[in-house]
C-alpha positions, -999 to 999 in steps of 0.1 A, spaced: 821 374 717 795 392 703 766 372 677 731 378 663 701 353 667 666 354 664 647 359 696 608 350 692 586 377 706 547 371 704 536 370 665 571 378 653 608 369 657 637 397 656 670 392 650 688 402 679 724 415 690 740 394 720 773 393 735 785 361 754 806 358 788 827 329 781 837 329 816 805 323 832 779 313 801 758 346 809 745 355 776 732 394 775 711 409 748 724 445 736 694 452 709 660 454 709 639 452 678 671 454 659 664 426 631 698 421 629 716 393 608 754 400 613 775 421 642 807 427 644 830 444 667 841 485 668 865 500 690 855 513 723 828 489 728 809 501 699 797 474 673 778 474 633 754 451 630 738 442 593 697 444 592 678 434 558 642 445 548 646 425 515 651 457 493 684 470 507 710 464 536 717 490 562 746 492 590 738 502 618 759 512 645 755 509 684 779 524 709 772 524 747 751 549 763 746 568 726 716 565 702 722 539 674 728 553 640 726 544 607 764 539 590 757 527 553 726 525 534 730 503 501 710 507 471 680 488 463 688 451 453 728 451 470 724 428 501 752 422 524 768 390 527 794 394 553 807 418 575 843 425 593 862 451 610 895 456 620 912 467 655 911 503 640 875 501 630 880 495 596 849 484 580 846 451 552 813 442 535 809 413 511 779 425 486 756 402 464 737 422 445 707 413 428 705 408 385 749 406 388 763 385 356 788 359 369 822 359 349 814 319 351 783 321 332 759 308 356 731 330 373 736 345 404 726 329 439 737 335 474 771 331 470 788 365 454 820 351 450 821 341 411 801 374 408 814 411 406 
């Protein structure tokens, strides 16, 4: 499985990318500096992992042995939420974006789903 955590470094923590072993525990780290909040999986060993800098979202994607690139840049004030992709690669974001009205009246928070 692959997951993000934060990873303390002196004067700072990054969010980094890991994949797990489930066989033997081995835990290996596959980013560096990535600030990364959510991964998911791609075919051929590629993944997209979600980084934040408060402003706007970004996926980024990593493939072995190829520099990482920059898949999706949201506008200012659209954060993403969640993240999935399918067998065939198929990318799905979940959006809250910032100042949305809420059909149920109440203001927006972390949670998007009464929001459009």
């Amino acid at each position: 499985p692959l997951y993000a955590r934060p990873l303390p470094r002196p004067g700072t923590t990054y969010g980094e990318v890991f994949s797990l072993d489930a066989r033997t525990g081995r835990e290996t780290r596959l980013t560096s500096g990535a600030r990364a909040r959510l991964v998911a999986p791609l075919p051929e060993g590629c993944f997209l992992y979600l980084t934040d800098d408060g402003v706007r979202s970004r996926l980024v994607q990593s493939c072995p042995g190829e520099p990482t690139r920059t898949r999706w840049r949201g506008p200012p004030d659209v954060h993403v939420v969640g993240l999935a992709t399918s067998r065939e690669g198929r990318v799905a974001v979940s959006v809250w974006r910032a100042g949305a009205a809420c059909r149920s009246g109440r203001r927006p928070g972390p949670c998007a789903t009464a929001c459009r």
